[in-house]
Backbone as CSV, one residue per row, in Angstrom:
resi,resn,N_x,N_y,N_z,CA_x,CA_y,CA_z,C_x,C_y,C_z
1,UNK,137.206,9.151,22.184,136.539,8.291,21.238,135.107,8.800,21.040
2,UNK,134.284,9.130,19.498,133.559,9.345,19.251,132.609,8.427,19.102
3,UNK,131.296,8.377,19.962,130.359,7.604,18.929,129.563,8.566,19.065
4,UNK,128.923,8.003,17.207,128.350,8.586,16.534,126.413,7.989,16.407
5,UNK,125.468,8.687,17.316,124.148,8.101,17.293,123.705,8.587,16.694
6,UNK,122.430,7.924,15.242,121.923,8.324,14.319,120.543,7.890,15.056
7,UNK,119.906,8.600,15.228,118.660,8.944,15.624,117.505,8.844,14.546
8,UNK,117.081,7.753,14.194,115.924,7.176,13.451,114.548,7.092,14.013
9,UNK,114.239,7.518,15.297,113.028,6.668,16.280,112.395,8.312,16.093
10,UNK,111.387,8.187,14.706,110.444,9.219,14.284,109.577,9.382,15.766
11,UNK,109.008,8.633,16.757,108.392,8.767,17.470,108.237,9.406,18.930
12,UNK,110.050,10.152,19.011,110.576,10.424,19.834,110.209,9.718,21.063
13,UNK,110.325,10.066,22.223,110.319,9.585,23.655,109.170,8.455,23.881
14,UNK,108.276,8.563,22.785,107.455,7.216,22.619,107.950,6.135,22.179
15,UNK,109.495,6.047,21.657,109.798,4.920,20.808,110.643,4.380,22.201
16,UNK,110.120,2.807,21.639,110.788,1.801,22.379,112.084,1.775,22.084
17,UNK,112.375,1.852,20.434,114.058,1.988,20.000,114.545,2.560,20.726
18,UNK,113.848,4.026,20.703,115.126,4.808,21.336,115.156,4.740,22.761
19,UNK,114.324,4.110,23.598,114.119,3.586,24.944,116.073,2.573,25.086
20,UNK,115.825,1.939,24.388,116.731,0.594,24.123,117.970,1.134,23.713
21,UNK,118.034,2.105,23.038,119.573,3.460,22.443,119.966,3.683,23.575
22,UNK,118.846,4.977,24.426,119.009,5.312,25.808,119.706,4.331,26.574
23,UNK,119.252,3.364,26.663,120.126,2.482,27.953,121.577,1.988,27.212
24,UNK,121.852,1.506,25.875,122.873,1.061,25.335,124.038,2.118,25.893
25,UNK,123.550,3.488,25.283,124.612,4.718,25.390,125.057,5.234,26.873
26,UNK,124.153,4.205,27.872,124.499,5.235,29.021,125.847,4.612,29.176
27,UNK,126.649,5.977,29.742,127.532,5.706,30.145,128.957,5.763,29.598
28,UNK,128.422,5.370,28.174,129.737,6.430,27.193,129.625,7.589,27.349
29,UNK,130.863,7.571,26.976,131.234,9.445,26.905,131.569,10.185,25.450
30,UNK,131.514,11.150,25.092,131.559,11.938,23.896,130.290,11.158,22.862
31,UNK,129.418,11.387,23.123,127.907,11.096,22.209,127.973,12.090,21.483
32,UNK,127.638,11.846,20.332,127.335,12.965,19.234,126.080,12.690,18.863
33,UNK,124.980,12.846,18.878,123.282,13.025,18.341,123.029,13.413,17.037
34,UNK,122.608,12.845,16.182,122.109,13.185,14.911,120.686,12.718,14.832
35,UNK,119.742,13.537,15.297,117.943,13.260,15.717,117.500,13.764,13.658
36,UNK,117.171,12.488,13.231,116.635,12.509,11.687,115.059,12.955,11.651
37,UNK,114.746,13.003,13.414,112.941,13.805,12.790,113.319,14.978,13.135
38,UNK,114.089,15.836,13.626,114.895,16.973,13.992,115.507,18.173,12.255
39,UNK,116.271,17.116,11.693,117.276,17.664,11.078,117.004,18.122,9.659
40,UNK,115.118,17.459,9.138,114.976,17.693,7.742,115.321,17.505,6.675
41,UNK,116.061,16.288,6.587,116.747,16.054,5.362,115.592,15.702,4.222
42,UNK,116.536,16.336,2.834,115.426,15.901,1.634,116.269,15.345,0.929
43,UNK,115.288,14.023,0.338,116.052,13.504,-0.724,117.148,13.817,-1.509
44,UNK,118.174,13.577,-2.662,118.259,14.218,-3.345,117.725,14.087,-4.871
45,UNK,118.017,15.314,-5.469,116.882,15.209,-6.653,118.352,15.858,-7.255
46,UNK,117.799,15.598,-8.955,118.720,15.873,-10.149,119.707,17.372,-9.763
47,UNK,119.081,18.533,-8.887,119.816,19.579,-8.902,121.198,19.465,-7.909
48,UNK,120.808,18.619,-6.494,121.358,18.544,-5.685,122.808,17.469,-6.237
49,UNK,122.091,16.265,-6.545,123.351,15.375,-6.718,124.201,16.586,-7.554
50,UNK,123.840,17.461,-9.279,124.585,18.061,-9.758,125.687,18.935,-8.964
51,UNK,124.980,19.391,-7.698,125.992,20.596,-6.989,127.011,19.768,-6.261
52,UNK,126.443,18.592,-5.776,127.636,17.626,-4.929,128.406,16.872,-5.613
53,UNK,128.619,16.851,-7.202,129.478,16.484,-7.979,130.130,17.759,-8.446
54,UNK,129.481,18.542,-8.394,130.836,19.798,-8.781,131.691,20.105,-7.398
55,UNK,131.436,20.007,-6.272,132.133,20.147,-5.342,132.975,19.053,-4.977
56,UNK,132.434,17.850,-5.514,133.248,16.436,-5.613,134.725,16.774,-6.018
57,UNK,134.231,17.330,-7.776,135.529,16.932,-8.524,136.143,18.175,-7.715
58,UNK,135.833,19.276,-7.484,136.421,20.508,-6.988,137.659,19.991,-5.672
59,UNK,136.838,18.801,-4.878,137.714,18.229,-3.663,136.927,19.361,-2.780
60,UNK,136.266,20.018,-2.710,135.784,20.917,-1.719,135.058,20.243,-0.625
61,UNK,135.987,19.594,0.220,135.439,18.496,1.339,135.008,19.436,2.638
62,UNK,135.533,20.579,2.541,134.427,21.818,3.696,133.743,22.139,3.660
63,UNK,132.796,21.706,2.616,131.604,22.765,2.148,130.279,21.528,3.230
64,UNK,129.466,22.465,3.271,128.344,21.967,4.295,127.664,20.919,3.807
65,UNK,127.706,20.540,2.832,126.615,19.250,1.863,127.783,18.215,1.780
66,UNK,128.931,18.012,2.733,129.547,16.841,3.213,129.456,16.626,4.767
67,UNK,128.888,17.464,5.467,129.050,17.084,6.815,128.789,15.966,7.308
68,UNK,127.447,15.751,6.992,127.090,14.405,7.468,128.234,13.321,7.192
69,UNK,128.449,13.369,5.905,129.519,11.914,5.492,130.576,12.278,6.437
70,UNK,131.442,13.654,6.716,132.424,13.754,7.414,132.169,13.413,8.760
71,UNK,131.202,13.543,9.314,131.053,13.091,10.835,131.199,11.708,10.732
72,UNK,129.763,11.518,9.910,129.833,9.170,10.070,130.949,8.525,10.036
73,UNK,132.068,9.236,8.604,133.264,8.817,8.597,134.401,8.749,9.725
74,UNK,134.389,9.981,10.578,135.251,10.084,11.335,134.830,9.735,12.938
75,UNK,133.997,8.968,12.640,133.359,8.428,14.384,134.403,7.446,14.786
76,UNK,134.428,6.872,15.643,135.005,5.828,16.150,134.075,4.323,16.710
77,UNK,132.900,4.860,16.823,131.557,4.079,16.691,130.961,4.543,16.290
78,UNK,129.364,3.698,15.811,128.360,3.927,15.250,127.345,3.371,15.755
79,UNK,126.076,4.141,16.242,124.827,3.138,16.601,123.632,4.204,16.091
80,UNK,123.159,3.229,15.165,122.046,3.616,14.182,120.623,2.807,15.512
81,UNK,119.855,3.746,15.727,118.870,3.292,16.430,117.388,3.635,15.145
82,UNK,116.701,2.560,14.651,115.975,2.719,14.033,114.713,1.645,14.206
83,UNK,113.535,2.231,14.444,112.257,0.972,14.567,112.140,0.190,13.413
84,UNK,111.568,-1.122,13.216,111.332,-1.945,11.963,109.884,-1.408,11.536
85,UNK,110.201,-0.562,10.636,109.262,-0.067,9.695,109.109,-0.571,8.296
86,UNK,107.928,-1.162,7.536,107.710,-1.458,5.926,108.849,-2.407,6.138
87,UNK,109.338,-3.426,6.661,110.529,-4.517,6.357,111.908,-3.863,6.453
88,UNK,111.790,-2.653,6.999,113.540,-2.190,6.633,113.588,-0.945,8.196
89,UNK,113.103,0.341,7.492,113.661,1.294,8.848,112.533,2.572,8.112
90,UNK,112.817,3.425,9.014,111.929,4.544,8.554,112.765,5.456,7.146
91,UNK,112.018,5.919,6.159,112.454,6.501,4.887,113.684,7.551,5.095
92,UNK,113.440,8.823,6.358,114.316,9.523,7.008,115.859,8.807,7.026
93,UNK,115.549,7.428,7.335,117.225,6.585,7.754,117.872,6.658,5.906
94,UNK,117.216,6.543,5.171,118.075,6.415,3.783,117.992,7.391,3.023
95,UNK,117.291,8.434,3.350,118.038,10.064,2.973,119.258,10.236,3.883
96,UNK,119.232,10.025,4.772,120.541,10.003,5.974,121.633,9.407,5.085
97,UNK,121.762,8.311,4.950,122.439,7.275,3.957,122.709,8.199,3.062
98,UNK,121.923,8.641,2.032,122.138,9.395,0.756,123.366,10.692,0.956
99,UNK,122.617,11.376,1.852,123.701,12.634,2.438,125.282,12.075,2.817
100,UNK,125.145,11.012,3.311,126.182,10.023,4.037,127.264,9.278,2.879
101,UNK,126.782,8.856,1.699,127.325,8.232,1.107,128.450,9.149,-0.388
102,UNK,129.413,9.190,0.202,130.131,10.140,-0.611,131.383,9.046,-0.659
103,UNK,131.790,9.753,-2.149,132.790,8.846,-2.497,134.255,9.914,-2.211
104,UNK,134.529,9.478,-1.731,136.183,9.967,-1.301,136.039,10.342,0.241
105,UNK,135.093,10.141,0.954,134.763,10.428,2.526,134.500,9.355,2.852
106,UNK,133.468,8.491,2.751,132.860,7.595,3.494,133.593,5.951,2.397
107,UNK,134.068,6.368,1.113,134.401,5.004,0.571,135.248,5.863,-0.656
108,UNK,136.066,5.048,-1.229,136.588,5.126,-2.594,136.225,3.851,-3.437
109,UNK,137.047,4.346,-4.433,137.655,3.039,-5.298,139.077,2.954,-5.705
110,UNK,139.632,1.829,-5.454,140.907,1.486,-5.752,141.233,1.532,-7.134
111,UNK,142.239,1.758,-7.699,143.283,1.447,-9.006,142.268,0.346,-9.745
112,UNK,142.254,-0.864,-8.683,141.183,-1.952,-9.740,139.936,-2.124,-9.378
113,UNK,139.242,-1.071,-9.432,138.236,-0.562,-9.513,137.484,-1.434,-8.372
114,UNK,138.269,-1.719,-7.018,137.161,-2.433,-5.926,136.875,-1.372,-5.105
115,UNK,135.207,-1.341,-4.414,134.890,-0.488,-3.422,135.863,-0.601,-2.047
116,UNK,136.220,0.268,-1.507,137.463,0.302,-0.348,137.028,1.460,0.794
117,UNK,136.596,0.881,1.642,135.887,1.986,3.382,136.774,2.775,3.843
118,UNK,136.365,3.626,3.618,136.948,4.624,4.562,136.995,5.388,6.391
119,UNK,135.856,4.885,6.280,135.241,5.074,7.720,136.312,4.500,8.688
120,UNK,136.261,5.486,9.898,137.552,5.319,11.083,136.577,4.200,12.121
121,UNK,135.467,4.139,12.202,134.261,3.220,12.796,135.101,1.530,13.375
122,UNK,135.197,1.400,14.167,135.220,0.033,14.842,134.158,-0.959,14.314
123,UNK,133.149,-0.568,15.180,131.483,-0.920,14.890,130.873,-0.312,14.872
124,UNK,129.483,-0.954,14.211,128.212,-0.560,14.167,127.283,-1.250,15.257
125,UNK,126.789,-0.630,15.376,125.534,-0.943,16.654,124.330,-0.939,15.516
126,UNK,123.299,-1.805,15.816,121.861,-1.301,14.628,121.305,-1.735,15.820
127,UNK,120.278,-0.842,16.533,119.113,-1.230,17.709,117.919,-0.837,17.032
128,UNK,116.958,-1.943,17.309,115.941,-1.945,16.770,114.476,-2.431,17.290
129,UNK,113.589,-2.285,17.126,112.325,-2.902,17.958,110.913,-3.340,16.651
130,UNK,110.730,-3.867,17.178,109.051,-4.581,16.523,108.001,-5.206,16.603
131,UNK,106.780,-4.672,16.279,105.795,-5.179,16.691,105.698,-6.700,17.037
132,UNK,106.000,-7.566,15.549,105.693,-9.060,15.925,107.247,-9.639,15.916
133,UNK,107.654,-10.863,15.602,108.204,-11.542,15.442,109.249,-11.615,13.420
134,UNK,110.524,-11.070,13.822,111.369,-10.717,12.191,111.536,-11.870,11.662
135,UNK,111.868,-13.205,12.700,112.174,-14.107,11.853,113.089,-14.579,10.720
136,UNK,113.926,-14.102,11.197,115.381,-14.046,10.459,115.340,-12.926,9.140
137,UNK,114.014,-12.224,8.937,113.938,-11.190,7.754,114.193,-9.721,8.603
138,UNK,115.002,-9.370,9.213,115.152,-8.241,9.854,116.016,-7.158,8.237
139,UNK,115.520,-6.955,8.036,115.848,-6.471,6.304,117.233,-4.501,6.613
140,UNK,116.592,-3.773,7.309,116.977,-2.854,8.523,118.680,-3.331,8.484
141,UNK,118.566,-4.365,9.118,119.939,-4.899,9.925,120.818,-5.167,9.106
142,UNK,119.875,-5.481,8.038,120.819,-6.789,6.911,121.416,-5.429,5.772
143,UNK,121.073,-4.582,5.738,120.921,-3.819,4.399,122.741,-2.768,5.317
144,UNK,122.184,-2.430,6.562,123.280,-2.048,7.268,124.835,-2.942,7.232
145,UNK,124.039,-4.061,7.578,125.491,-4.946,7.428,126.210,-4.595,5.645
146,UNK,125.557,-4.272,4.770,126.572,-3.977,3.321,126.629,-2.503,3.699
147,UNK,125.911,-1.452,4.077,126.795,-0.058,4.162,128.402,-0.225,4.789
148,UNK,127.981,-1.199,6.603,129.238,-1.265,7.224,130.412,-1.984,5.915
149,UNK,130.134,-3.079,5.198,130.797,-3.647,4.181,131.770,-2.785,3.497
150,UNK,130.334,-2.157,2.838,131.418,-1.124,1.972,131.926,0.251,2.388
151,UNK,131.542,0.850,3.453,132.351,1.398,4.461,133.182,1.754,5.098
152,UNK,134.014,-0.164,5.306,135.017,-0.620,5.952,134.603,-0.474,7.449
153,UNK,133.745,-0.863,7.563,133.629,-0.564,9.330,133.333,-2.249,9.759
154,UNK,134.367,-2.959,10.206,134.771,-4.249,10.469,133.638,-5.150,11.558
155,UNK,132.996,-4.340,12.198,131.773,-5.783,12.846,130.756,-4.657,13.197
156,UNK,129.312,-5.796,12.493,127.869,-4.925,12.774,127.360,-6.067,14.029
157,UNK,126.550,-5.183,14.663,126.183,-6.074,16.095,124.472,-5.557,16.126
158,UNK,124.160,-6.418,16.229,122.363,-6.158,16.511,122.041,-6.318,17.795
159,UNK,120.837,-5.355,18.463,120.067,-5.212,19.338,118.903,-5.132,18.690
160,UNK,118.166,-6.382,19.487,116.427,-6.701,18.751,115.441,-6.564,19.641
161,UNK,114.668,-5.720,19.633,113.594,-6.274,20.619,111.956,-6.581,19.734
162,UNK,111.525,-7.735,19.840,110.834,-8.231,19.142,109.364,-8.711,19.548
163,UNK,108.289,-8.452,18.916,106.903,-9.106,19.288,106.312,-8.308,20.611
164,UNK,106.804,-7.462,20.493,106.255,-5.998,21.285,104.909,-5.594,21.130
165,UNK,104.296,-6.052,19.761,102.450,-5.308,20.110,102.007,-7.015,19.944
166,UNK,102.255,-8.289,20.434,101.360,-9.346,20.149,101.112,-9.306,21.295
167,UNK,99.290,-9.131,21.060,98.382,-9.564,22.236,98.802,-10.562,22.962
168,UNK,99.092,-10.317,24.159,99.169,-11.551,25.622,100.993,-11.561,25.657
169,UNK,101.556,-11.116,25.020,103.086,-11.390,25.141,103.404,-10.217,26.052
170,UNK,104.331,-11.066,27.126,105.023,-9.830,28.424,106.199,-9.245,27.689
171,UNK,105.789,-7.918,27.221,106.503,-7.382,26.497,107.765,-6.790,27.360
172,UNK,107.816,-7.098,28.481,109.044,-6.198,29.485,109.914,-7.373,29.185
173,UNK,109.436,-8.651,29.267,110.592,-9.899,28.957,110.931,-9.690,27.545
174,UNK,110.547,-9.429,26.673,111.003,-9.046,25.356,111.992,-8.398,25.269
175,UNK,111.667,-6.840,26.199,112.604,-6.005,26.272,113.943,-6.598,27.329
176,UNK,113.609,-7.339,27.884,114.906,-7.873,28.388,115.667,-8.609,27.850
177,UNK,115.485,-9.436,27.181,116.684,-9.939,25.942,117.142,-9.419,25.403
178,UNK,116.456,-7.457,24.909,117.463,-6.974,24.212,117.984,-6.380,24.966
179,UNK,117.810,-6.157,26.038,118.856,-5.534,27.738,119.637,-6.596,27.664
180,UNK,119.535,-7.830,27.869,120.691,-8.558,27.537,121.509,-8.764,26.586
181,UNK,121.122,-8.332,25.250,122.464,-8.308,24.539,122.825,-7.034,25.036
182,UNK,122.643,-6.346,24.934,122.791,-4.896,25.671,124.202,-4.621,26.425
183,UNK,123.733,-5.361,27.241,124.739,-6.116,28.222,126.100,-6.913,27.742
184,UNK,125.812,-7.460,27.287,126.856,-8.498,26.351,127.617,-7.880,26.145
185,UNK,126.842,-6.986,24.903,127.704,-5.913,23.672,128.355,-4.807,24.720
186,UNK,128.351,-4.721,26.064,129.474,-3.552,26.774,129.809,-3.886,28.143
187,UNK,129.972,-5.273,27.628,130.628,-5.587,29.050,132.198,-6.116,28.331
């Protein structure tokens, strides 16, 4: 069984996210790493989408400007570790998405024209951390829950750790609630 970690925590070994990834993953086996301050992805712009629609209609599903979608698709889990950045995740996470989102890999459309998932994914994991308090606007989590949607990847599960830079708050108890879902989610 594959899971598949998308590596969002721009801050490497400084990020609390990926502090909170680290402990989720210990202990599975077959990790696959996809580090997004590592890998360079660029947007795409008018030339690129053009070349990934000629290889579309072509069906040329080997060519290297599907990998990404072919991995996400064929995981068996998923845990997107990303900090709460600007209300959502860092910019890196939705070029990821972009590369990711292919139609006949990661989703189709049916005969009557409904979106239909393709993804082999159980779940999604979204771990996440933040300065103050989300308050039910965790935007990141929520935007994930419609990729998994249209996807087909059947339950998104959150790990939060929250109110991490407010002056006077014991931020290790913070981090322990999200050790406790932590916990939850693999026991």
């Amino acid at each position: 069984m594959t899971t598949l970690f998308v590596n969002a925590c721009m801050r490497g070994d400084e990020s609390r996210t990926l502090m909170l990834c680290r402990e989720y993953l210990e202990g599975i086996e077959d990790v696959v790493e996809v580090d997004l301050a590592q890998v360079g992805l660029v947007p795409f712009d008018k030339e690129m989408v053009a070349a990934r629609v000629e290889k579309q209609e072509a069906r040329a599903w080997d060519d290297p400007i599907f990998a990404l979608s072919r991995q996400f698709a064929e995981a068996d889990a998923i845990v997107i570790g990303a900090p709460y950045w600007d209300l959502s995740f860092p910019s890196a996470l939705k070029i990821y998405l972009e590369h990711v989102s292919v139609c006949d890999i990661a989703f189709h459309f049916t005969d009557d024209a409904r979106c239909e998932g393709l993804c082999h994914a159980r779940s999604l994991t979204y771990i996440t951390t933040s300065g103050g308090f989300l308050e039910g606007a965790n935007f990141g989590y929520e935007y994930f829950c419609g990729i998994a949607r249209m996807f087909g990847i059947p339950e998104v599960r959150l790990v939060a750790g929250e109110g991490l830079d407010i002056a006077g708050i014991d931020m290790e108890a913070q981090l322990d609630k999200a050790r406790a879902t932590i916990a939850k989610l693999k026991s």
